[in-house]
N, C-alpha and C positions, 0 to 999 in steps of 0.2 A: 910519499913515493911518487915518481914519476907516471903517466899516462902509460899501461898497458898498448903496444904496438896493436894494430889492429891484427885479427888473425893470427895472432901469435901466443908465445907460451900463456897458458898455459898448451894452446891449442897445437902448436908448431907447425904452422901452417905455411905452406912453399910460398915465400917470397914472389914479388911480381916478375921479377926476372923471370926465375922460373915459368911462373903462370906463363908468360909472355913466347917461352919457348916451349911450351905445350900445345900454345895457341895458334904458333906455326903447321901445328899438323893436324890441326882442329878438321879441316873438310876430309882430309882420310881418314882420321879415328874414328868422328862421328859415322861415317857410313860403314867402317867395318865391326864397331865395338859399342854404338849405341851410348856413347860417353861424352859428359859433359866437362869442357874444359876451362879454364877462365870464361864461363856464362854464356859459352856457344850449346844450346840446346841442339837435341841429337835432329838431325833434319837440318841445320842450319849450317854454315858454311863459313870460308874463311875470311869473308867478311865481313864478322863480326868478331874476328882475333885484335886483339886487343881493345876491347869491348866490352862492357858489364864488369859483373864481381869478378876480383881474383877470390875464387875459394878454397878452404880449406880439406876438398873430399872429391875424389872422382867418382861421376854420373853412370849409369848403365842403367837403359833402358831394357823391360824385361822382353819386347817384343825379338830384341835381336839378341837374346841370353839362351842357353839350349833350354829345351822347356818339352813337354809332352800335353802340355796344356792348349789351350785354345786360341791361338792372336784374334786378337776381334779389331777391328780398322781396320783401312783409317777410313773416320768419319768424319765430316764435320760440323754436322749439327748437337748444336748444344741440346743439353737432357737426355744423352747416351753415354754409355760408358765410357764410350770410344771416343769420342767428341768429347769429355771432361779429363782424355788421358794425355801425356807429354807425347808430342808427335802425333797425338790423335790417336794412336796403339794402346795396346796390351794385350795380357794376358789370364785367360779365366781360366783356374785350377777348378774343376769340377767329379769331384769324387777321387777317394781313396787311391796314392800313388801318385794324386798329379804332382806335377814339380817346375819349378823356373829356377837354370843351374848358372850362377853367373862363377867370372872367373876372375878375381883376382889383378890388376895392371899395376901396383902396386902392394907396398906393404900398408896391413888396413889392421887396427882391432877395433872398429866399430862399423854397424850398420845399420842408417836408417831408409827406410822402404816407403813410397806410399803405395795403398790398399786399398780397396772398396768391397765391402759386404751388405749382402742384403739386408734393407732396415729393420731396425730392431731385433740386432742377430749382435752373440759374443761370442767369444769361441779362443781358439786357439791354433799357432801355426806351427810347424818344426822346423825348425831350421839345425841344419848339419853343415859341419865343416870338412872338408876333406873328406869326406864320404861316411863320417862319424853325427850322431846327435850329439847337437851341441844343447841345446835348450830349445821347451816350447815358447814361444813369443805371444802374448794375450793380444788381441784384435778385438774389437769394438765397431758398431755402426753409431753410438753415440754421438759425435764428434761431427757427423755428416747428415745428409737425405735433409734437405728443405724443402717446403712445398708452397704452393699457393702464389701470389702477388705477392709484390714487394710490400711491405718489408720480412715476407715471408713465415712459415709455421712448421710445427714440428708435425703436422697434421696430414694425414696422407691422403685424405677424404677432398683436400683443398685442390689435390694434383699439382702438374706443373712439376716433379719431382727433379732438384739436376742439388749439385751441390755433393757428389756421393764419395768422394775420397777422403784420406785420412791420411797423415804419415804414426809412424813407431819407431823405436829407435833403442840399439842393446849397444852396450861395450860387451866383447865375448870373451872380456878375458885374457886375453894374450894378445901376440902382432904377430901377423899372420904374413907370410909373405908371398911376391908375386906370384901367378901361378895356381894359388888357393882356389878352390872350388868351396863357392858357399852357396847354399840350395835351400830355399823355403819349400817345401811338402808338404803336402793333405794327409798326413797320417792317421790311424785310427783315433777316430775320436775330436780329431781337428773340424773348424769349420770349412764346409764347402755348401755353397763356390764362394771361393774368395779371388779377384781379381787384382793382378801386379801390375804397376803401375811402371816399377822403376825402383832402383836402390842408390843409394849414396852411402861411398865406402870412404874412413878416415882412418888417419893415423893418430887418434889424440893422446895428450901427451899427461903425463902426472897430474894429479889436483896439487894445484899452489899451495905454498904453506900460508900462514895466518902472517901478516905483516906484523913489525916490530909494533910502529906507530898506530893501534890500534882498537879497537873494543869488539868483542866479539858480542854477535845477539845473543849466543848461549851463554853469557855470562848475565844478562837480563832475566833468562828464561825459557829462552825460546827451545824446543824442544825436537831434534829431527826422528821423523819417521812415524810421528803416529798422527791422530789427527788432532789433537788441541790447539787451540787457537793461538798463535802464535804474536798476531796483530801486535799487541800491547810491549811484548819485550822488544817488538823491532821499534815501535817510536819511541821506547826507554832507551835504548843503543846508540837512535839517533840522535836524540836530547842529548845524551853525554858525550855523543862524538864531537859533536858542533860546539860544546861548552867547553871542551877540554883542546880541540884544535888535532881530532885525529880520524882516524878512516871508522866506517863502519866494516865488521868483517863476517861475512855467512861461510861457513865451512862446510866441505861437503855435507850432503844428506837434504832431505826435504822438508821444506818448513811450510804450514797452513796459513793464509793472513782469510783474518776474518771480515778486515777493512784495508782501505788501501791506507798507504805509507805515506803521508807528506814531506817533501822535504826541502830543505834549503840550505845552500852553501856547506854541502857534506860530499863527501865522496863515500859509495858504498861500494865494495868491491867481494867477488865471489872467489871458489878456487875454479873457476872454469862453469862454463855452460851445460859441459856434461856430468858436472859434480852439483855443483850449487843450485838448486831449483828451490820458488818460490811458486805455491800451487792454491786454490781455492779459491769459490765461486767469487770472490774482490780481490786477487791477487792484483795488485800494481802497485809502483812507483808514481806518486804524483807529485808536481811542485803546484808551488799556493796557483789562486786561480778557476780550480777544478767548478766548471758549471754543475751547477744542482744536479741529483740524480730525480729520479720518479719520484721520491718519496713515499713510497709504496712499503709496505710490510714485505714484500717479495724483494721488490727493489731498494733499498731503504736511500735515505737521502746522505747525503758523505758530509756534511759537517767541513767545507771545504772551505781552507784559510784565502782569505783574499790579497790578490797581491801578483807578486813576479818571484819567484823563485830564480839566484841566479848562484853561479860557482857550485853547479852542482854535477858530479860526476859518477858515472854507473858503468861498471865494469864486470865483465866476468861471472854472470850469472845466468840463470834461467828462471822465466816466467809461462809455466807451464798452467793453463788457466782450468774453468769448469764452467766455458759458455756453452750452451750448447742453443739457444735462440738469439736470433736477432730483435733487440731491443733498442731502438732507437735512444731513447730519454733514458736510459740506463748506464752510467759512465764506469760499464765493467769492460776496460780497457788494458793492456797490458802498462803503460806509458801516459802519462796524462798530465794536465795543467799545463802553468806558463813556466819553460826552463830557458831564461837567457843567460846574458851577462858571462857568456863562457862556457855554459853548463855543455857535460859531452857523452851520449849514450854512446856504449862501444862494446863488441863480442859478447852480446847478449842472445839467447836460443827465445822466441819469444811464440807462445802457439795456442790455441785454445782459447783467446779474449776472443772481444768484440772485433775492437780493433788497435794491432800492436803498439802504435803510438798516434795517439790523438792531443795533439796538442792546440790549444785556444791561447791566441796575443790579444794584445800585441805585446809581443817581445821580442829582443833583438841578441841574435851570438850565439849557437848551438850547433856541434856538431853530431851527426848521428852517421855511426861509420861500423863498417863489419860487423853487422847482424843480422841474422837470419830470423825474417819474421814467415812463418808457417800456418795455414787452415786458421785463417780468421771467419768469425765471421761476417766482416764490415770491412773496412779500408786495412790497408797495410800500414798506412802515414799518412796523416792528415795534417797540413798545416794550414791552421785557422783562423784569419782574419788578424791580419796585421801585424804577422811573419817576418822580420826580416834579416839578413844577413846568417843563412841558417844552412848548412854545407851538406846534404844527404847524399853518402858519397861509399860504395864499395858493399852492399848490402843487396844480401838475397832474399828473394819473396816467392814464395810457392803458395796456391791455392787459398787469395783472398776473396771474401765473400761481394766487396765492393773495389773500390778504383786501387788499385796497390800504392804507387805513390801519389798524393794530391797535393796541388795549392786551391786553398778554398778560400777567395777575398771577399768573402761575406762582410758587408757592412766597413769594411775596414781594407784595406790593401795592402797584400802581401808585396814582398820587394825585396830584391837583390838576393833571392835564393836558389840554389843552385841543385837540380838532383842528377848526381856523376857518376859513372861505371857500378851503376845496379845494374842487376839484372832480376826481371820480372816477369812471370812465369803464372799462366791459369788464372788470373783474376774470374770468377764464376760470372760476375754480372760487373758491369762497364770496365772501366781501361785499363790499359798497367799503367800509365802515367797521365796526368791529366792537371793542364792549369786553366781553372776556373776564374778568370781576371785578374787585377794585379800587373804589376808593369817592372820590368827589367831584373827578369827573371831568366833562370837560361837551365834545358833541358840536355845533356851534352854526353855522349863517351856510352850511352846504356845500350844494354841488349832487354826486347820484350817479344812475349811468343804467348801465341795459345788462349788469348783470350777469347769469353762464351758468348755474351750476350748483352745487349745494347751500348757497346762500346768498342773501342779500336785500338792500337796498339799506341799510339800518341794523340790527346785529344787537345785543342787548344781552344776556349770558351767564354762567350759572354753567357753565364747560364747559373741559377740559382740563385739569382740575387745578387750576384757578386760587380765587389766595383768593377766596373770595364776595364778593358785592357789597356794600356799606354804605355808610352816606353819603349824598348825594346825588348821584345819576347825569341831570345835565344835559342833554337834546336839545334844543336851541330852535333854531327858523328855516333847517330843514333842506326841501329839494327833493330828492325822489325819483321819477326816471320810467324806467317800463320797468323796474321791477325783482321781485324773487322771480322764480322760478324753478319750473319740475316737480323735482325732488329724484331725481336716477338712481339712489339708493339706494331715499329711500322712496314715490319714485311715487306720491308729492303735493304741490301747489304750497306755498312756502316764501312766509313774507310778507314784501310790500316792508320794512314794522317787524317785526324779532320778537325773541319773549322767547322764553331757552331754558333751563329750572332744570335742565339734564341731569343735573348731579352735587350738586345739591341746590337748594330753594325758593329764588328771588331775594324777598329780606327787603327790601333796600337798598330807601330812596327812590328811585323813576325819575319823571321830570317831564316831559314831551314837550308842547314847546308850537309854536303855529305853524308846523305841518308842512303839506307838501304832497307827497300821495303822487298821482302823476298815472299813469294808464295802463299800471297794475298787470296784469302777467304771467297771475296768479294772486289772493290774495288780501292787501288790503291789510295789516290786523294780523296776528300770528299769535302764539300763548301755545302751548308744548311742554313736554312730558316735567313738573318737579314746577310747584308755585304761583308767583306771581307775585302778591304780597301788597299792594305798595306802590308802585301806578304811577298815576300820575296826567297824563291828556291833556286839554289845551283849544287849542281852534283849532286842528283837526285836520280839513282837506280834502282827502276822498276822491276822487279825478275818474277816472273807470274801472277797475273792476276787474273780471278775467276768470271771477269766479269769486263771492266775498265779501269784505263790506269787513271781516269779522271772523271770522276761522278759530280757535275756542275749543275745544284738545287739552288743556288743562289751565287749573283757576280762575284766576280774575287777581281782584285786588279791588285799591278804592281810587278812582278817582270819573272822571267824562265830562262836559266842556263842552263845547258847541257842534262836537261832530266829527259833520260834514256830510259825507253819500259820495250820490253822482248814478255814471250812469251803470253798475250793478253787470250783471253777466253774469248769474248764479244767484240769488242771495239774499243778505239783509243780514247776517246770522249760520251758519256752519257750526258746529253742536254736537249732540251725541252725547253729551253729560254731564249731562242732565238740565236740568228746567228751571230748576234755579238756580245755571246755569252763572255767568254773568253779573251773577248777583245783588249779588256785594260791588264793583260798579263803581256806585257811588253817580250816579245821573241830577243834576245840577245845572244840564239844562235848556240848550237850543237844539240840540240832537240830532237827526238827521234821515236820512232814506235807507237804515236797514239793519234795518227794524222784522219783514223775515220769517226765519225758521231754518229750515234745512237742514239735513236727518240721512239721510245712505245713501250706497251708494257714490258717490266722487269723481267727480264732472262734468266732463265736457270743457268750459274756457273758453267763455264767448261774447262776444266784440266787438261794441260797440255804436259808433255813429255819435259814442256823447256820450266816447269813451275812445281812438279812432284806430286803431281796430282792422283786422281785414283784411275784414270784413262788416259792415252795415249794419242787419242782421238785429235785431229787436227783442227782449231779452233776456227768458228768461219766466221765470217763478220756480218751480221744479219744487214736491213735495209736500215734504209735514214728515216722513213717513214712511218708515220705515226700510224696506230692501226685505225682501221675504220668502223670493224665490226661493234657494236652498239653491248657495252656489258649489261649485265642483268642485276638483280638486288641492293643493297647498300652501296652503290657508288662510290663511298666515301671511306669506308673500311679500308684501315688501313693503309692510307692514302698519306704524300707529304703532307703536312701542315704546319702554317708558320704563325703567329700572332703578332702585335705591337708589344706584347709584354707579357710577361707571368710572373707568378710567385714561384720561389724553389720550392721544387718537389711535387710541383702542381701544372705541367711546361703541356702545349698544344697538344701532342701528340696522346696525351691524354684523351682525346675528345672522339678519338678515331681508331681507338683501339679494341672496340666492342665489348669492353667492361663499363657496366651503368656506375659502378663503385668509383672507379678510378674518376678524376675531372679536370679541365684545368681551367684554371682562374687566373684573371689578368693580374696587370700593377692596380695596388689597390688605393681609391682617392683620385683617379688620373682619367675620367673618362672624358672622350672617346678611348674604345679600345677595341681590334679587328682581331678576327680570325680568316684564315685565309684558306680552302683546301684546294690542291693541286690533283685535280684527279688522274696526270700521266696523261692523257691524250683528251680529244674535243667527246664532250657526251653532251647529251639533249637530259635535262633535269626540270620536273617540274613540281616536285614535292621533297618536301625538307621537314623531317623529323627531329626536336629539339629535344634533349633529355638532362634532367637534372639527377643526382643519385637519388635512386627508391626509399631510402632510409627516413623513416619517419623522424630523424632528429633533424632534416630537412624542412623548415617552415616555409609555409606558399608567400612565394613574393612574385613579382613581375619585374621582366625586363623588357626594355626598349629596345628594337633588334631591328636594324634594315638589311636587306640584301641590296648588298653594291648593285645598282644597275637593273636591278629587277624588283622588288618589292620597298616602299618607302617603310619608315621609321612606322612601327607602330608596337602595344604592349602587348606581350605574350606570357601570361599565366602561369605559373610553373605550379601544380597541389600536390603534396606527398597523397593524398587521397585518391586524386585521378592520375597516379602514376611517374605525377614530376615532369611532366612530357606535353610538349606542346607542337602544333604543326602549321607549317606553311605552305601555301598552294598558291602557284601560279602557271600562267602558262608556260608549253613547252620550252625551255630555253638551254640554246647548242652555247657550250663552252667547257673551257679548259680548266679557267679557276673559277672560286665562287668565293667570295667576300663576305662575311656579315661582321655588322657595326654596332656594337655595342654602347647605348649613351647614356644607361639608366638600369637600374637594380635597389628594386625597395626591398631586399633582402641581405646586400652587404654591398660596400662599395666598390665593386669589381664585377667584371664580366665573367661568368661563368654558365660552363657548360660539360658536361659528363659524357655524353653523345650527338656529334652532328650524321644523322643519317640523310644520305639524298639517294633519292627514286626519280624513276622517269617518269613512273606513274603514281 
């Protein structure tokens, strides 16, 4: 059988045409009805019509549905309800009778919601139709509430709590038509408080029948609806599909895998995403390839065939998981291995892994189109180290644990891959989109909103190891709203765009055309850690930011057309590097809105009336000057800082974050190696507090440590027994940044440090 259209039957999802004239009236639907339309999130505007997914369901946020509940926003700080919600809103049902009443703009027979209850709470909701009970809906905190550092715990003692939503999802039954009132309730015996996030209303269509040319799993064994393990008759199904030259076929109802699926050169096909689910703590599809798991009796190890998986196609199901931790070295993944040579994931429901698809190359020729990946815990899509010609293209993502869509050229270089009209929505921790090195690649056509924490709404990076960037690195006709972030490490705003040379200058061409960065967090652009040599933006519109529309921590050169920013909180430039920060971004004219700088400590946001903010307040442009007043304690908290190099997962900002646990470590085998902290204006320092982690699997080694310009090369001690922590004293010395030189480690071959603290005294 031919390729399932994306979005369509079984689904019958409105064509792009459509989408496309819905999208026309996208800035007055969203402000009057709280609806999401071809990927324009509610708050967002019509500049992002024709933009992101065309999907299959229209949006309604609950804050603007009738309700007798509580709207809580808008906030913007991550680890609040409100701050984890779409728009930053919602609504908290809190005792018997509450209700949030949406209505109907379409004909719909299904509804899925996201939710948040408190941890370790289950319960249940009502939901009525037309002013009738229609069924209770089961609600879970399962699914949600992480705590602690990354890579996070189910532990609440850790704190740090954010991560709290959930979605659900019913067919009710019949098709309801426009006009319908459907109502979730607190009715007796229901959980309360449970908090509305938002609903998505569809019209889905029949479950498919079983193709002619086919083998069904139930004819293996496989069994729907109870729990037995199911594993073993899907790789008998697929052993016969592929031997015999036909489809694999899963028929409505839900199957358990006990292990994940290997496959190659088979097509499996479902009768629809809201029919066919595939569920249990290893539910995935993987092609050969798959990296070891833990090996663990918990984690067990996957017995992963080696190789490339290629002609392999997935259709028409769901991948409904049971992670409910973040487990790095555990490949409980919805989506996994190497699938080229053609292979094409398509209308798939993907929710509850780690992460919906993680793939590891290098392999070349995949497309991944119209799926909806849901409440990950870990990425949305990963593509892994030597990726290339792979098309991620018309797919919705809600509430990932880590970067929603990624290129990760670890060790190996991603290339000539393309992520088109997604849209990406609440990544909990870093970006919606994000190319980690790798070279001519190209970012194009998406809508992202709403991300939490240490990450922006497009990030573009030499950082974790990965091969540097080259090439030509493409962003054209991207929408970003609500995005950047305050950074809980370094306790300052992250920009909606930014560039990050962590582990060395970004050389590559970067092109960034017709963007729209709308009602920025913090600050719009933002340049970190080394250079950024060769980037070039035209038709770049700024429309609110809480801070500046260009946050300049390291040079950028290469040239500026017509990037227009209105509405700014602070000022048009934040820089502290002199005044020819900016100088190698060549003016080529129609430039507007960001002509004053800003140097001193970091500014509280201001929202203005022209950016949607939460005051009206007119934004005023503080001085140029730096402050003078003399800070007190840790100097270095929290502070920029840049290195010569690190390992991924181990990056500067480590060292300044006031966790003795957390650390970062240089390239390792390569010394010399610097640390560099930027303490924001001139301070008098004359003691410098070193720390290694407390952990006694830490063994005492010594390092060779100079301070640039003030203390020469000499060996500092590190003992897990006297605390891992060593100290340096000199006299008073007035400055800005402070250098230390790493040329020596009798404990591994790399500069490492867990804490740079400096005092005055």
């Amino acid at each position: 059988m031919s390729p399932s259209p994306v979005f369509s039957a079984p689904e019958k999802a409105p064509d792009r045409l459509r989408a496309k004239r819905f999208a026309a009236l996208a800035a007055a639907v969203t402000a009057a009805a709280g609806l999401t339309i071809a990927g324009v999130p509610a708050g967002g505007s019509a500049l992002a019509a024709g933009r992101g997914a065309s999907v299959p369901f229209l949006e309604q946020e609950a804050e603007t549905a009738a309700t007798n509940g509580t709207v809580i926003g808008p906030d913007r700080n991550a680890g609040t309800l409100a701050g984890e919600a779409s728009g930053r809103k919602a609504v908290t049902l809190s005792g018997q009778g509450k209700y949030v009443e949406f209505t109907l703009t379409a004909p719909a027979n299904s509804i899925d919601f996201r939710y948040s209850l408190p941890d370790s709470v289950n319960g249940t909701i009502s939901l009525y139709v037309g002013g009738t009970h229609n069924r209770d809906i089961a609600l879970t905190s399962k699914w949600a509430w992480y705590y602690g550092s990354y890579p996070f715990t189910n532990n609440p003692g850790d704190g740090h709590a954010h991560h709290f939503y959930d979605e659900t999802r019913a067919l009710l039954g019949t098709s309801y038509p426009a006009g319908t009132k459907i109502k979730l309730q607190v009715d007796a015996g229901d959980v309360t408080p449970a908090t509305i996030d938002l609903a998505d209303f569809e019209q889905v269509g029949a479950a498919a029948t079983r193709p002619a040319n086919s083998v069904s799993v139930t004819d293996y064994g496989a069994t729907a609806g109870d729990t037995s393990d199911d594993a073993a008759a899907f790789d008998s199904a697929v052993a016969a599909a592929r031997s015999q030259g036909k489809e694999v076929w899963i028929p409505s109802g839900t199957f358990t895998l006990g292990h994940h699926i290997t496959v190659d050169q088979v097509t499996i096909r479902g009768a629809g995403p809201w029919y066919s689910v595939l569920t249990g703590p290893r539910a995935g599809i993987f092609g050969k390839g798959e990296p070891a798991s833990c090996g663990t009796s918990t984690y067990p190890g996957n017995g992963a065939v080696p190789g490339t998986s290629s002609a392999v196609k997935l259709y028409d199901f769901a991948i409904i998981g049971q992670v409910d931790a973040r487990v790095d070295c555990d490949q409980s993944n919805a989506i996994g291995g190497a699938l080229g040579g053609g292979s094409v994931v398509q209308n798939l429901w993907l929710q509850h892994t780690k992460v919906g698809l993680w793939l590891d190359g290098p392999f070349d020729g995949l497309t991944v189109s119209g799926n909806r990946i849901l409440d990950q815990t870990a990425d949305g899509l990963n593509l892994h180290q030597g990726i290339s010609n792979v098309t991620v293209t018309n797919n919705f993502l809600r509430n990932t644990g880590d970067d929603g869509l990624a290129m990760w050229s670890e060790h190996d270089a991603d290339h000539h891959n393309t992520f088109s009209f997604n849209t990406v929505l609440l990544p909990i921790l870093a970006n919606n989109i994000a190319i980690y090195g790798g070279h001519d690649n190209t970012v194009s056509d998406n809508v992202v909103a709403d991300n939490q924490d240490q990450g922006g709404g497009i990030h573009i990076a030499n950082r974790f190891s990965a091969v540097p960037l080259s090439g030509t690195t493409t962003v054209a006709r991207n929408t970003a709203i609500r995005t950047g972030v305050l950074d809980s490490n370094w306790q300052f705003g992250v920009g909606a765009l930014w560039f990050d040379g962590r582990d060395s200058a970004i050389t590559g061409r970067v092109d960034v055309t017709d963007l729209d960065l709308q009602d920025n967090n913090y600050e719009a652009i933002q340049f970190i850690d080394s250079a950024t040599t060769d980037v070039h933006f035209t038709n770049v519109r700024i429309t609110g930011a809480g801070t500046f529309a260009w946050q300049i921590q390291a040079k950028p050169s290469g040239s500026v057309k017509n990037v227009v920013a209105t509405g700014v909180g602070r000022a048009g430039v934040y820089n502290c590097m002199g005044s020819d920060a900016m100088a190698g971004l060549a003016d080529q004219g129609g430039n507007s809105g960001w002509s004053t700088t800003f140097c001193g400590s970091w500014p509280t946001p201001v929202y203005g009336s022209d950016n949607g903010g939460t005051t009206t307040t007119t934004p005023t442009t503080p001085p140029t000057t730096t402050t003078t007043t003399q800070p007190t304690g840790n100097l270095a908290l929290h502070k920029s800082v840049t290195a010569s190099g690190s390992q991924g997962g181990f990056p500067p900002s480590n060292a300044v974050d006031g966790d003795a646990n957390s650390y970062w470590e240089s390239a390792n085998n390569a010394f010399p190696q610097s640390l560099t902290v930027d303490f924001g204006a001139t301070v008098s320092v004359s003691r410098l507090v070193l720390k290694l982690p407390p952990s006694s699997a830490w063994g005492t080694r010594t390092q060779t440590i100079s301070v640039d310009g003030v203390e020469a090369a000499a060996g500092y001690t590190f003992n897990p027994a006297s605390g891992n922590t060593a100290t340096i004293t000199f006299p008073a010395t007035s400055a800005r940044t402070l250098r230390l030189t790493f040329t020596g480690n009798t404990g591994w071959p790399a500069g490492q440090l867990s804490e740079l603290e400096a005092y005055a005294s």
